[in-house]
C-alpha positions in Angstrom: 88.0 102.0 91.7 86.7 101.9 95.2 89.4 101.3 98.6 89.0 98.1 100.4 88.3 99.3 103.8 88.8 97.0 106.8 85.3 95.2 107.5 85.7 97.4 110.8 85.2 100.6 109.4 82.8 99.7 107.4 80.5 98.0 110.1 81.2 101.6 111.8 77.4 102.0 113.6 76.8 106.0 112.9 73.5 105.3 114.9 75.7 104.5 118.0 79.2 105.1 118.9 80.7 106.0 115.7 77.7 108.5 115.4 79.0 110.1 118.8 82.3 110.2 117.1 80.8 111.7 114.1 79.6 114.6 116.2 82.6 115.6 118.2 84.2 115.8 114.6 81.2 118.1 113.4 81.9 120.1 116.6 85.6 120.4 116.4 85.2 121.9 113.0 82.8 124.0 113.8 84.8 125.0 116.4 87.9 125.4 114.6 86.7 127.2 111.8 84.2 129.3 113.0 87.0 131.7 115.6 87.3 135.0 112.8 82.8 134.8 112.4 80.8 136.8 114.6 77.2 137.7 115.8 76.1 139.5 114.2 78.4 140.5 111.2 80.8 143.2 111.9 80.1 143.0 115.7 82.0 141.9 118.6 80.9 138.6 119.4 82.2 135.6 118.3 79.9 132.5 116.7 81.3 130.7 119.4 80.3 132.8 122.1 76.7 132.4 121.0 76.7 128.6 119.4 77.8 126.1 122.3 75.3 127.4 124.8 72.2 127.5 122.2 73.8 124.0 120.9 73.2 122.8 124.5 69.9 124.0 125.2 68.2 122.7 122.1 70.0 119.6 122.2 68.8 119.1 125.8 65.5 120.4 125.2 65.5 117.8 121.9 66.1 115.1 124.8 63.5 115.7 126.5 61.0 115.7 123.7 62.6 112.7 122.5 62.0 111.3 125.4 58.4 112.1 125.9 57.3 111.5 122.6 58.9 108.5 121.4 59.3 106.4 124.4 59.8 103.1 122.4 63.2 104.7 121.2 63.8 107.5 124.0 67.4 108.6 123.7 68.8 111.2 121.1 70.3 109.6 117.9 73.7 110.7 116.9 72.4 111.7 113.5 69.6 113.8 115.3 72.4 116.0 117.2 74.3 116.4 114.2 71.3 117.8 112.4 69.8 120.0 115.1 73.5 121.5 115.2 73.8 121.7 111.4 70.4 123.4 111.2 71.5 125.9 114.2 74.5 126.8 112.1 72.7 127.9 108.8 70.5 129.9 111.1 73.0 132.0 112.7 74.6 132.2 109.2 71.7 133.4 107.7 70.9 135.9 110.4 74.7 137.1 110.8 74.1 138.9 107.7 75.0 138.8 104.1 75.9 141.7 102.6 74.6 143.7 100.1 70.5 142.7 99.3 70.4 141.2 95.7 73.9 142.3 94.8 73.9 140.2 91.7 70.3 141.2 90.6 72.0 145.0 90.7 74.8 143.8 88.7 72.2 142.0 86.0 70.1 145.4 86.4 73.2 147.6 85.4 73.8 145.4 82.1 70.4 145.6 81.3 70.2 149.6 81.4 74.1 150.0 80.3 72.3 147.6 77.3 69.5 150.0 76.5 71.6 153.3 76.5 74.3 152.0 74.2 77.1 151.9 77.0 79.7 149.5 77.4 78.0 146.2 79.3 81.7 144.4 79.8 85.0 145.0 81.2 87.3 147.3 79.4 90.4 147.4 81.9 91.4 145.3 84.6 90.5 145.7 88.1 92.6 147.0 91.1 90.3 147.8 94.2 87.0 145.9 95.0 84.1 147.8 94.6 82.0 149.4 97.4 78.9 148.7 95.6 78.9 145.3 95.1 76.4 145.9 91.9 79.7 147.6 90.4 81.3 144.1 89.9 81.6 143.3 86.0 78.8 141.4 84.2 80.4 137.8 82.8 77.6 136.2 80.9 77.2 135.9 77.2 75.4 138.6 74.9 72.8 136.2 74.5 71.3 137.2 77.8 71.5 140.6 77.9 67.7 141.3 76.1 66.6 139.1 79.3 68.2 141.7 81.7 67.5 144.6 79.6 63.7 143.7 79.6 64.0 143.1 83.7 65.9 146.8 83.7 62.7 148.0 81.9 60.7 147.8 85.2 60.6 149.5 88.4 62.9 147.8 90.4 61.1 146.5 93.6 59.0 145.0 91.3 61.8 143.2 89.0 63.4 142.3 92.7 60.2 140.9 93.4 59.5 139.1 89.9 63.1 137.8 90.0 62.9 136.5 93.8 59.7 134.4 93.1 60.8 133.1 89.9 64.1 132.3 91.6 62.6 129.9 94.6 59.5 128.5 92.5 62.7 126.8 89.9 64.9 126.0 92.6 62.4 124.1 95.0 61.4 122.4 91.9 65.1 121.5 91.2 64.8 120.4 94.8 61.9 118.2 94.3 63.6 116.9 90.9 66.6 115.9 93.1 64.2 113.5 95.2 64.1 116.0 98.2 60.6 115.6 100.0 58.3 118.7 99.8 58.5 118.6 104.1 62.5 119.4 103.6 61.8 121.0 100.0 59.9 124.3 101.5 62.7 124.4 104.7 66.1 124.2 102.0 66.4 127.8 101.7 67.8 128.1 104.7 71.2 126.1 104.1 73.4 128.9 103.1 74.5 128.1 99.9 70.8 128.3 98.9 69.7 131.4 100.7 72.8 133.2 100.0 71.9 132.5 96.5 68.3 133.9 96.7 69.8 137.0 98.6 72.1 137.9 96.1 70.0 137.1 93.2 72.3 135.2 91.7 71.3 133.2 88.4 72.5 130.1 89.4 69.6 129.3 91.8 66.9 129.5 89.1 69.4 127.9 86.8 69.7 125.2 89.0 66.1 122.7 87.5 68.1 123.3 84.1 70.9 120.8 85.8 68.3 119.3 87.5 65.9 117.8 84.6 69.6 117.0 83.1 68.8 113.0 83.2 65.3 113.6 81.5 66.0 116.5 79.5 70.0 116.1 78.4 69.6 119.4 76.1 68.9 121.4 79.2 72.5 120.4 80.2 74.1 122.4 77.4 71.6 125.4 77.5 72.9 125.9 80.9 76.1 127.4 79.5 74.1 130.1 78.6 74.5 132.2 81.5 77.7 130.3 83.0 80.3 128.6 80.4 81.9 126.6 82.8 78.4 124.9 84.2 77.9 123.7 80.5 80.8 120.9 82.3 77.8 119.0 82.9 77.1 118.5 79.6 79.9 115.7 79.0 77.3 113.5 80.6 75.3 113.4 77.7 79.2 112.3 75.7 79.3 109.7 78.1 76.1 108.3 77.7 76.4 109.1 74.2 73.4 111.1 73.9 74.0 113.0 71.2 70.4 114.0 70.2 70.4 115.7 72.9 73.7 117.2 72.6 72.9 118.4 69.5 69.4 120.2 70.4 71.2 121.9 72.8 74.0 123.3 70.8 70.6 123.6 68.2 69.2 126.2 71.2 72.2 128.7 72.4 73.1 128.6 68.3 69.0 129.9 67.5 69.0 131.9 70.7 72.2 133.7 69.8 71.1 134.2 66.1 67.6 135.8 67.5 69.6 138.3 69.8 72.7 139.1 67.9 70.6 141.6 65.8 70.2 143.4 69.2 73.3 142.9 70.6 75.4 143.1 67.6 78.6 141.1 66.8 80.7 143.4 68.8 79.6 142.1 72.0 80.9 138.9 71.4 84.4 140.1 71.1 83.7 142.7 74.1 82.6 139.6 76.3 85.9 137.2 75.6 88.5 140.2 76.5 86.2 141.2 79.5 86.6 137.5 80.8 90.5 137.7 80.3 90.3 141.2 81.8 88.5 139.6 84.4 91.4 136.7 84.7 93.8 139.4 85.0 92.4 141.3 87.3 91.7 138.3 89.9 95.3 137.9 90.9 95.1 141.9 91.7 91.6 141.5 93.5 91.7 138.3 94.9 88.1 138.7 96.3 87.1 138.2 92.5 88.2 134.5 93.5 85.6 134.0 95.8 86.6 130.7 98.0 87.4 129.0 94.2 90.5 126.4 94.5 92.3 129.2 92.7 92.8 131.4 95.8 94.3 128.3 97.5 96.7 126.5 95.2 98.6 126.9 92.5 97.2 127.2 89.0 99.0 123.6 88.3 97.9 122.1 91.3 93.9 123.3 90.2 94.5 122.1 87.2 95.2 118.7 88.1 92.5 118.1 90.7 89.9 120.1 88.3 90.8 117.2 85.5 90.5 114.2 88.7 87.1 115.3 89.3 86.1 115.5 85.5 87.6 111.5 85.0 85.9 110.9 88.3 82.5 111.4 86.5 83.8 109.9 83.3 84.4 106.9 85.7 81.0 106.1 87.0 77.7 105.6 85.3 74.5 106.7 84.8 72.7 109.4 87.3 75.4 109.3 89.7 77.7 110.3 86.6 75.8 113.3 86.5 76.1 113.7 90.3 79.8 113.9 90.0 79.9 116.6 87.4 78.1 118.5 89.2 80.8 118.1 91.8 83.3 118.2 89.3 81.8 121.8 88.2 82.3 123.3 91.8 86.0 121.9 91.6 86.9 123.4 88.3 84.8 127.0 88.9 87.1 129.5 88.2 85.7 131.6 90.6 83.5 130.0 93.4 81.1 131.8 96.1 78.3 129.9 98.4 75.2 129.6 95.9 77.9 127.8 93.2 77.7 124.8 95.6 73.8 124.0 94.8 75.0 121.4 91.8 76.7 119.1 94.7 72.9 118.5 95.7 72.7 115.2 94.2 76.0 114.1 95.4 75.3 115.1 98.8 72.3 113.4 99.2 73.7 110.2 98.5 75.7 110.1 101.6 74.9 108.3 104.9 72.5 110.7 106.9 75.1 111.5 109.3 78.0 112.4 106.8 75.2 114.4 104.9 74.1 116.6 107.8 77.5 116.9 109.0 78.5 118.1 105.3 75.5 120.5 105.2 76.6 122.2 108.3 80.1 122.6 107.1 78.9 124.3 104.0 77.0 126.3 106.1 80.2 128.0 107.9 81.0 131.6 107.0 84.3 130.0 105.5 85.3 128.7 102.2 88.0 126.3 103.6 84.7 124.0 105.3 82.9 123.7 101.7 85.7 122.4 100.5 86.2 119.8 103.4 82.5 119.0 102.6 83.5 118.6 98.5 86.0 116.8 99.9 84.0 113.8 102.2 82.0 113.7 98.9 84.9 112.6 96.8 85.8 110.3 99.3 82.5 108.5 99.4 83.4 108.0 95.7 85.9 105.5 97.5 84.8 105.1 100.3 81.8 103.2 100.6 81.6 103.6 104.3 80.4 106.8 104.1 77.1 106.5 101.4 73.7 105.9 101.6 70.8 103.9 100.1 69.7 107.0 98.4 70.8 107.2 94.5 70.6 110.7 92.4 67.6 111.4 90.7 65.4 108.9 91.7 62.9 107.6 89.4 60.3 109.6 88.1 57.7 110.1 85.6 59.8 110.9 81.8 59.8 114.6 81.4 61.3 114.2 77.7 61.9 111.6 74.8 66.0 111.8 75.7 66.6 115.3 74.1 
């Protein structure tokens, strides 16, 4: 179902007036949202001390190249502005400062080692304070991955940092690339904060990322996904909807051999030790509600997530093909249980299906140092589901050479 708009709105010229418009919203957010950040972290002075006069210097300095080297066209296009000040945003996020240097790698680390000496590797009682050392946070993911850490805890560690770090951006800007990103804005993506929060972290979900984004050529890939995160196997009702059920039923084929090769290392225990340290976990998020990260649960009742988690989900079921896909991977952001920056990356392919303007504008909303802006841009992405005012020419995965026989 799509909302008649009035033939107004939809004539709305982003390259002119309405692109003006679209900017002074961009800024207002900005503006809004951005008060509590500062340059740099933990100091003083306030993004918008620093943001409005760089804004107006590059933007006036983009003028006047404009203007000298595209005279045929000389003025600054809306969507330009909105993309110079989107790009200035992830920069001074970037550079404000993000914590603790591969905090997630640490945490993977710990399970490895805690693996090898015979310790516990999962919660055992709930949480009440949040950790100093981030690398003390519990380790979620399935048994099944724990020889894969374990063999990473084997090695000196700046060289497992370094291993993981290059593995981590060669799979994601080939995710990137899968996505139909061109190899000019490819190598510059790790600077939108979702994406280089993920690779500063070391989170799992940025190398993880090509196994969502082969998903149209490659449906098992989809279901192996769940290996490290459950809830991102909520991509794999795709392949139900498309009725790809070879493809389902390699994948479930995979985690089932991949769990029956590790469970004589792991043990059966594990298993049970992994379910009661996610409920642990559950519990212990309404005592630490940093554990929440900026997931819907921190902001609305359990109900109320509920409901819009299951909207998303039929709004995928809804549409067809690729851009199906594109909307679970929105849907999985929606219906995270617990959501920080790098958990974003599977909107890609929705995002990019917006009008230039709304996309940039989204990207540097996502960029903020606040969780309430990501979810204004989730939001402008379910609208263009509606809206059609507000998408592009551009559709999800463009076409490209088969990478599988539909498994």
């Amino acid at each position: 179902m799509r909302v008649r708009l009035p033939a107004r709105f939809e004539r709305l010229d982003l390259a002119g007036s309405g692109g003006w418009l679209l900017f002074g919203l961009f800024v207002l957010v900005v503006a809004l949202a951005s008060q509590p950040a500062y340059w740099p972290r933990d100091t003083s002075v306030p993004f918008l001390v620093v943001w409005p006069p760089a804004l107006v210097a590059t933007l006036a300095a983009a003028a006047v190249g404009v203007a000298r080297f595209r005279p045929a066209s000389p003025r600054l296009r809306p969507v330009e502005a909105i993309a110079i000040a989107a790009v200035m945003l992830m920069v001074m996020t970037d550079v404000t400062g993000r914590g603790q240097f591969l905090r997630d790698l640490g945490i993977y680390l710990k399970a490895g080692h805690h693996f090898l000496d015979g310790a516990p590797v999962y919660l055992r009682e709930p949480m009440t304070v949040q950790p100093v050392d981030r690398t003390d946070y519990p380790f979620l993911y399935p048994p099944l991955t724990l020889p894969l850490f374990a063999l990473l805890a084997l090695m000196p560690v700046p060289i497992a940092q370094a291993i993981w770090l290059a593995f981590s951006l060669c799979l994601v800007v080939a995710a990137l690339r899968r996505f139909g990103v061109p190899w000019r804005w490819a190598v510059v993506a790790p600077l939108w904060p979702p994406l280089f929060g993920g690779l500063w972290v070391g989170n799992v979900s940025v190398p993880a990322l090509l196994l969502f984004a082969v998903g149209p050529w490659i449906g098992a890939s989809l279901v192996l996904a769940g290996a490290f995160k459950s809830y991102t196997g909520l991509a794999a009702l795709w392949l139900v909807r498309e009725r790809r059920w070879r493809a389902i039923a390699v994948g479930l084929a995979g985690l089932v051999l991949i769990a029956a090769v590790t469970l004589p290392l792991t043990g059966a225990a594990a298993w049970s030790d992994w379910l009661r340290g996610l409920e642990l976990y559950q519990e212990s998020q309404s005592r630490v509600p940093a554990l929440y990260g900026f997931g819907l649960g921190l902001y609305v009742p359990f109900a109320v997530y509920a409901v819009l988690a299951a909207a998303a989900v039929l709004a995928a079921l809804r549409a067809r093909g690729r851009e199906s896909l594109a909307r679970f991977g929105v849907a999985t952001v929606v219906a995270s249980p617990s959501l920080f920056e790098h958990g974003l990356l599977v909107s890609i392919p929705s995002l990019m299906s917006l009008r230039p303007a709304w996309m940039w504008a989204v990207l540097g909303w996502m960029a903020l140092p606040q969780g309430l802006t990501w979810w204004l841009g989730i939001a402008v992405i379910a609208a263009s589901w509606l809206l059609p005012g507000t998408r592009g020419e551009h559709q999800p995965w463009p076409d490209a050479p088969e990478l599988g026989s539909g498994i």
